[in-house]
C-alpha positions in Angstrom: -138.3 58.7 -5.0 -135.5 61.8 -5.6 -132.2 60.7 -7.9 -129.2 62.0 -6.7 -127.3 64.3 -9.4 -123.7 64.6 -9.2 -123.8 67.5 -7.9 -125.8 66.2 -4.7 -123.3 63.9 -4.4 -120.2 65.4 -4.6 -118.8 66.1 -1.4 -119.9 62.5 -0.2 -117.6 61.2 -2.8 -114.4 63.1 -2.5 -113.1 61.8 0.2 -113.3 58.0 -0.9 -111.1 59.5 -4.3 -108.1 60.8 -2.3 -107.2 57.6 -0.7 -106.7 55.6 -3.8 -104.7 58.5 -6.0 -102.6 59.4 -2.8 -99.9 57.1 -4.1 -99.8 59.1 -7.4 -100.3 62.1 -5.6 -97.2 61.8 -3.4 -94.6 60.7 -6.7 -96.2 63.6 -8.4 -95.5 66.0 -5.8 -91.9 64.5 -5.2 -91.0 65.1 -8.7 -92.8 69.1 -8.6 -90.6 69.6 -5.4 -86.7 67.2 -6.4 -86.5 67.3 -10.5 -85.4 70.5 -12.0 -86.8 71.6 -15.4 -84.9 71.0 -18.4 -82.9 67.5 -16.9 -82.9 63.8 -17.9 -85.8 62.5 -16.1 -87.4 61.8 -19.1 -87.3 58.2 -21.3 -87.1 60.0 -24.2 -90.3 58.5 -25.6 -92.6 61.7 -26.1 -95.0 59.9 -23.4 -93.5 61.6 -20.5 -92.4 58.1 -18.8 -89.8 58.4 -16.2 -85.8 57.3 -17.3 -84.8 54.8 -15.1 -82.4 56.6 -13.1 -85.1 58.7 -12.0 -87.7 56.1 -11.5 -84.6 54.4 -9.2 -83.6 58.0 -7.5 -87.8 58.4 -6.5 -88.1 54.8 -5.6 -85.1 55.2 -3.2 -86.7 58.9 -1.9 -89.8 57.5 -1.3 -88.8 53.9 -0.1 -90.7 52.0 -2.6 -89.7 49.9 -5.5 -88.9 51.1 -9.2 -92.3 49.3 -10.5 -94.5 50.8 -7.9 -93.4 53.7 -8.8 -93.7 53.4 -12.7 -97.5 52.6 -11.6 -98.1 55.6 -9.7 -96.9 57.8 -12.1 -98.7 56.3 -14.7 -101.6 56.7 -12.7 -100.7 59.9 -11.9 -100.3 61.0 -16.0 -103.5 59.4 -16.8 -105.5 61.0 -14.1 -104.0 64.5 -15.2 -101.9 65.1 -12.2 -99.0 65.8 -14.1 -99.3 67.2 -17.8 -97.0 65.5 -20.5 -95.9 68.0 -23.2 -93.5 66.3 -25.7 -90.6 64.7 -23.3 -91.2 66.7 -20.3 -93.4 66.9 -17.4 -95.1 69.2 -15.4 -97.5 69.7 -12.7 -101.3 69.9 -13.3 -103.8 72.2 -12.2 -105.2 69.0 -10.4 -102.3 68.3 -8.1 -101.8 72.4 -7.6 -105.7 72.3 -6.6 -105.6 68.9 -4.7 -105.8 70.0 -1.3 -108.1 72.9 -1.2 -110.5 72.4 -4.3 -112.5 69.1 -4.3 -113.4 69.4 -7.9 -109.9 68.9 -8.9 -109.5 65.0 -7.1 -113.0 64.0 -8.4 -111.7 65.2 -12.2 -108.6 63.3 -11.7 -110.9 60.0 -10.9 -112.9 60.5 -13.8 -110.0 60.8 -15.7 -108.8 57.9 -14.4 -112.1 56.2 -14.9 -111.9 57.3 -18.4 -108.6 55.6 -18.7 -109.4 52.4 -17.6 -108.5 50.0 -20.4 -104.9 52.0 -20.0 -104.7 51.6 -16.5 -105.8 47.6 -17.4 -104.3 46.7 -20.5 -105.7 43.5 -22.7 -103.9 40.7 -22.3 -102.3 40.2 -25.6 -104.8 36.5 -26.5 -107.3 39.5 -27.0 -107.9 40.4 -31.0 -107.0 44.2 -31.0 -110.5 44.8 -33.0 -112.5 43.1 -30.7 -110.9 45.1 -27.3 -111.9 48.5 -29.5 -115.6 46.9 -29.9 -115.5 46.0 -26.3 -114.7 49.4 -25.1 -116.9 51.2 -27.2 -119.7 49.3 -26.0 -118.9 50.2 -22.0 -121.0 52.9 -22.0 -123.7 51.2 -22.6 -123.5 48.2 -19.7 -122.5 50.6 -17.6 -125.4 52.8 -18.4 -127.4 49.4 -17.7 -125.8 48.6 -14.3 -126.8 52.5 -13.4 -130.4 51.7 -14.0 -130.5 48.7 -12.5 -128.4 49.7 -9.3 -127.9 45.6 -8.0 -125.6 43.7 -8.4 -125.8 42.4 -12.4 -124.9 38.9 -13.0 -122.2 38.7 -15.9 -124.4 36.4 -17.6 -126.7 39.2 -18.1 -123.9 42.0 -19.1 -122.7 39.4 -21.4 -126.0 39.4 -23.6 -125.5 43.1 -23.6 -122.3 43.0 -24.6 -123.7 40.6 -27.5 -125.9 43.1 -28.8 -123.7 46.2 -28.9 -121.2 44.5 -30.8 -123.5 43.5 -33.1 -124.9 46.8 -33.3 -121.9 48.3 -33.6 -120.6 45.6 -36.3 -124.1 46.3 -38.2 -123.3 50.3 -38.2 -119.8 49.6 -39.7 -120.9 47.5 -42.4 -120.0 48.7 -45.8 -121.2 47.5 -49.5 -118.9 48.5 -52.0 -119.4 48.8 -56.0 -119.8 46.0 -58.0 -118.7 42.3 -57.9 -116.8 41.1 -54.8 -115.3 37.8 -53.8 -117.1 35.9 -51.5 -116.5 37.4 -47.8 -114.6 35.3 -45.4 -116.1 35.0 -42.3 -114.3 37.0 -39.5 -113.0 34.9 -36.3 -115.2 35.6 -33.7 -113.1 36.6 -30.4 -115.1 34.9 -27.7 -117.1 37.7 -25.8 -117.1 35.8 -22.3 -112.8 37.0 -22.0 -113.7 40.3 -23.1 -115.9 41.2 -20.6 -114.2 39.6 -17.8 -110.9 42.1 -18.8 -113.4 45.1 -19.1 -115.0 44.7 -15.5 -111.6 43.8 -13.8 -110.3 47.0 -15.5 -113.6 48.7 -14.6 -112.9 47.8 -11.3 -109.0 48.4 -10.9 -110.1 51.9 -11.0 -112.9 51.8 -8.8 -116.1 52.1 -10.8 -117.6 48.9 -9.9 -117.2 45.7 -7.7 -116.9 42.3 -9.5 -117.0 38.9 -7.5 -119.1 36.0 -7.7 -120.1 36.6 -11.0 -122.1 39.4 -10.1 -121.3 43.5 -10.9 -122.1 46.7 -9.0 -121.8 50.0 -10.1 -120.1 51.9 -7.3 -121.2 55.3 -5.8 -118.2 56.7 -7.6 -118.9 54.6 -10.5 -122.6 55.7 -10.8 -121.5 59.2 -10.0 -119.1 59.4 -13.4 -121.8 57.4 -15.1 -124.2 60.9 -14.2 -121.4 63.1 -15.4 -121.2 61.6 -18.8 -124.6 61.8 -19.4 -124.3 65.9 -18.3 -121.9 66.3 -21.1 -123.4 64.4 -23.3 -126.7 66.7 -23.1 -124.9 70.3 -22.6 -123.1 69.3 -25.0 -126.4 68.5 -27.6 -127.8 72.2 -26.2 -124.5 73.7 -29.2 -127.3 76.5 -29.9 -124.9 77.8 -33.1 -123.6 74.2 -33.8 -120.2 75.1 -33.1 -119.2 72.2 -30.9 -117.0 69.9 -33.6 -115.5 73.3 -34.6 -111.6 74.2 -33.9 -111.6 76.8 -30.9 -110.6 79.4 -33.3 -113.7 78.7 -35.5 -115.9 78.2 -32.1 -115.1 81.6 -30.9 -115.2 82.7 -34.5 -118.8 81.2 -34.5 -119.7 82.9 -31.3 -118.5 86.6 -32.2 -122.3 87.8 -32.9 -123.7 85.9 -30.0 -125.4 87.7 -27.2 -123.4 86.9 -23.7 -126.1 84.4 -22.5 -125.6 82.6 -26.1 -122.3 82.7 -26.2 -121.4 81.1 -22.8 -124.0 78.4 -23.6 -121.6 77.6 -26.9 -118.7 77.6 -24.9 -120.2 75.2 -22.1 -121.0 72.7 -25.2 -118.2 73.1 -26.7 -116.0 72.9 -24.0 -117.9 69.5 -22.8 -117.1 67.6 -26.0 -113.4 67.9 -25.1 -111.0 66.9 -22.6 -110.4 70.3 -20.4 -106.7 70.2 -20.5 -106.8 70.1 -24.3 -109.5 72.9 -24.3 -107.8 75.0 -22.9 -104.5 74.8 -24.7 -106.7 75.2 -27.7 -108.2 78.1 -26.7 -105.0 80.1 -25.6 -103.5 79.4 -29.1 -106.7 81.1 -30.7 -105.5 83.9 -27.8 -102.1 84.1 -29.2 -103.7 84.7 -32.9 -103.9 88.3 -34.7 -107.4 88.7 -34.3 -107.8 90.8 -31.3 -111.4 90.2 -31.5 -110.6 86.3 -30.7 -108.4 87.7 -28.0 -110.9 88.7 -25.7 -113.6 85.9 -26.9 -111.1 82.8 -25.5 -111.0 84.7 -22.3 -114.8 84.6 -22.1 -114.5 80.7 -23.0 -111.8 80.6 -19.8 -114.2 82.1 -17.8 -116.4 79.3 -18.2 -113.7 77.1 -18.0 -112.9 78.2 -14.4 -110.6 76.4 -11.9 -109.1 73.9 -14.2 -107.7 77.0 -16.6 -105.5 79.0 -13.7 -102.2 77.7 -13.8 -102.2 77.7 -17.6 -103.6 81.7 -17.6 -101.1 82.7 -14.6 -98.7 81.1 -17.6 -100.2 83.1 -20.3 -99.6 86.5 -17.7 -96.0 86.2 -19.0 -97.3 86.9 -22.7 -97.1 90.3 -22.9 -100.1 90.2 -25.8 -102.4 88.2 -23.1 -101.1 89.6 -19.6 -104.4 92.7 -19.4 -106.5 89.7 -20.3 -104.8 87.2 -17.7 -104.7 89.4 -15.1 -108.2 90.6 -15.2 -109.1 87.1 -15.4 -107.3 85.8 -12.3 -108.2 88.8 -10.6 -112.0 87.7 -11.3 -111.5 84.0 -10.3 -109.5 85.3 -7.3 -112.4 87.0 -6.2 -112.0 90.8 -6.9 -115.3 93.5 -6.8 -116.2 94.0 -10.5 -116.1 97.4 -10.0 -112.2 97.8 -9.3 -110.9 94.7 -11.0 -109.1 97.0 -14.0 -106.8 98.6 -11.2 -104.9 95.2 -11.2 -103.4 96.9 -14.4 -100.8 99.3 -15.1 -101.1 102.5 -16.9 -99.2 100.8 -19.8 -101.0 97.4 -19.6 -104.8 99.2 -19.8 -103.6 101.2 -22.7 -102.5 98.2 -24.4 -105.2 96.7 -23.6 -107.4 99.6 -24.8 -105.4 99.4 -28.3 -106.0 95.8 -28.6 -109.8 96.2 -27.9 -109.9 98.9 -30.5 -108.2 96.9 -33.4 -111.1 94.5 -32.9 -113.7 97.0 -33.0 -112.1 98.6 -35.8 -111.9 95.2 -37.3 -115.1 93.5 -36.7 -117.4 96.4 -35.4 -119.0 99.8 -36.6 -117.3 103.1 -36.6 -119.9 104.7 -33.9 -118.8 101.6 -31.7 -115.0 102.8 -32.4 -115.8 106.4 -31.1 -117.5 105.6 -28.2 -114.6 103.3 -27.5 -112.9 106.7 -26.5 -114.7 107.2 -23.6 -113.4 103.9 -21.5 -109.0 105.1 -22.1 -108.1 105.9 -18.9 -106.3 108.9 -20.2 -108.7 112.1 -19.4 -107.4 114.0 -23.0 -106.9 112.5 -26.6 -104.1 114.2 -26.6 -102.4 112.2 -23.8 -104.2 108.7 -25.4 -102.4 109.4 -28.5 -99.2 109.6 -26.7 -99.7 106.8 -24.2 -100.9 104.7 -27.1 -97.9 105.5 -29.1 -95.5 104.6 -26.2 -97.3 101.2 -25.6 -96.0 100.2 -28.5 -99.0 97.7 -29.5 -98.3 96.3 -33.2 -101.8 97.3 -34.4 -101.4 101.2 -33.3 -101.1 102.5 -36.8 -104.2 101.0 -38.1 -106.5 101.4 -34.5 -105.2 105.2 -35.2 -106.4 105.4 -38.9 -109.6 103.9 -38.2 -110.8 106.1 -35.4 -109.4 108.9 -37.5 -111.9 107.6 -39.9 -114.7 107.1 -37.7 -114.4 110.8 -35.8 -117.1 113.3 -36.5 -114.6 116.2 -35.1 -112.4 116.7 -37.7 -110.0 118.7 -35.8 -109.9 116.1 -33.5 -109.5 113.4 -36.6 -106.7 115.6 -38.0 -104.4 115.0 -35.1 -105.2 111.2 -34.8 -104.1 110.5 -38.3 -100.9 112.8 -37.8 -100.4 110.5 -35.0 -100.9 107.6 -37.0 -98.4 109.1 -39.9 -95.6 109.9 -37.2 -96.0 106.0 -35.6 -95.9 104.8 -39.1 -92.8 107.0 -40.3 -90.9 106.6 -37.1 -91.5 110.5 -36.8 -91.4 111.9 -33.3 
């Protein structure tokens, strides 16, 4: 018998997605298309929840009432169709992408599904210690119900259940230093409550069926179950053990990796973390001094792929990451390798040019330096050094020293430190 991977089973999946986030879809796109940047619609709470004259201004839009649409956008925050940043909202890459990339509505279900004990809260009977316990051991009876692939009877799950918190109340346990007071006993939430919130939650947002005391993994449920797994092992494959590294120490780590290498780091790394917070991460290692870290996030982006565009055609506006945006959306969009550099100006490839050199000049060898020469678009040195000067790049002076340091010519070395002298002095 063949198992289907996710990837088999995508396209039979999407369509059963769109119908239940249509509702969050639709507010979403109604507040991309009415609200204007930099206006009230905001609560004020730093979670991105909607004021209440705009939740009453969309209800009366959309002829639906304020609470349904509190819970559609809700939904629509939590399964990354809008992007909170502080008290302001803003479309995501998944509601850009919605109608013509399918990979965008099945990442905004498994967001979702990741969300679930949001998207179902505990009722408030429910010990706050023993709904952490309960979710942390989901993974597990969901793994279960996976294998299993019938409908589980919650008398079973509820054994499970049994173990993992006893497992996980095993792993936590602690024996301090020297005498203690006898321990009191903790009150023991019942598990039975627990397990019914988690599969009525589980279910709310589609992962499984629960009636008659019976649960069923759904095709979409067993589908996210397959991609978490996937992670979980890319991410195990870290083959520089970079993956619980900050982005700027991950790329850091991958600077003497061959390209195969490299990309295998970024895939790991990149699994461990929520996509949306990757990718922020890795355009502030962009926006750092190190050139060399520059070009190494873009690598990381390519990997990324669809998820990273709207936040790269963002960064185009940069004018320290535009060369590397644009060559990356020309890439994505498509372009021949061979002519993908004539998306650039004159000015943005000789910035670029300067920027690559200051990380050669910083993290390379001097041969590497000269031989960086030969890619300027500029058919003389002569006219480099005078395009480069005009560019205006903050590392000129020292890209200028270095390769007058690293030329074998020294008539040729002469003039490139003269250049460097008259940048430095403000001399013409």
């Amino acid at each position: 018998m063949t198992s289907r991977t996710p990837r088999d089973s995508r396209l039979r999946l999407v369509r059963p997605r769109r119908q239940p986030l249509a509702a969050a879809v639709r507010v979403a796109r109604w507040a991309d298309a009415t609200l204007s940047p930099g206006n009230d619609t905001a609560a004020g709470d730093g979670k991105g929840t909607l004021s209440d004259a705009t939740a009453r201004r969309a209800a009366d839009d959309l002829g639906l009432t304020v609470r349904q649409v509190r819970a559609d956008w809700d939904t629509a925050r939590l399964a990354g169709l809008v992007e909170v940043h502080g008290d302001t909202a803003r479309p995501g890459w998944r509601l850009r992408a919605w109608d013509r990339d399918d990979t965008a509505v099945l990442r905004g279900w498994v967001a979702l599904f990741d969300a679930w004990s949001l998207v179902h809260p505990a009722p408030d009977s429910l010990e706050a210690a023993a709904v952490a316990e309960a979710v942390e051991a989901m993974p597990q009876l969901l793994s279960f119900l996976q294998l299993m692939a019938d409908p589980v009877p919650a008398a079973q799950l509820l054994d499970l259940l049994d173990q993992r918190v006893t497992e996980l109340r095993t792993d936590r346990c602690e024996i301090p230093f020297g005498p203690q007071p006898e321990p009191v006993p903790p009150q023991d939430t019942p598990l039975l409550p627990l397990l019914d919130w988690a599969l009525r939650g589980l279910a709310a947002v589609g992962a499984l069926t629960y009636a008659d005391g019976h649960a069923t993994l759904t095709p979409l449920g067993s589908w996210a179950v397959w991609v978490k797994l996937e992670q979980i092992c890319v991410a195990a494959q870290s083959p520089a053990g970079n993956i619980e590294q900050s982005a700027e120490d991950m790329l850091r780590g991958c600077a003497r990796l061959r390209p195969n290498a490299a990309r295998a780091e970024y895939r790991a790394w990149l699994a461990a973390r929520d996509v949306g917070t990757a990718i922020t991460e890795l355009l502030d290692g962009a926006r750092g001094e190190d050139a060399l870290l520059r070009g190494l996030a873009f690598e990381a982006l390519r990997v990324v792929g669809a998820p990273a565009e709207p936040e790269v055609r963002r960064a185009a506006e940069d004018p320290h990451l535009r060369p590397y945006a644009l060559l990356w959306l020309a890439e994505y969009e498509g372009a021949d390798p061979e002519d993908v550099h004539t998306v650039l100006t004159r000015e943005e490839a000789t910035w670029l040019w300067v920027d690559t050199a200051a990380a050669v000049a910083d993290h390379g060898e001097a041969p590497l330096l000269v031989r960086h020469l030969e890619s300027a678009v500029q058919p003389t040195v002569p006219a480099l050094i005078a395009e480069v000067r005009a560019v205006g790049h903050p590392r000129t002076v020292q890209v200028l020293v270095a390769l007058a340091a690293a030329h074998p010519d020294p008539a040729l070395a002469k003039a490139v430190r003269r250049a460097a002298f008259q940048v430095h002095t403000g001399g013409a």
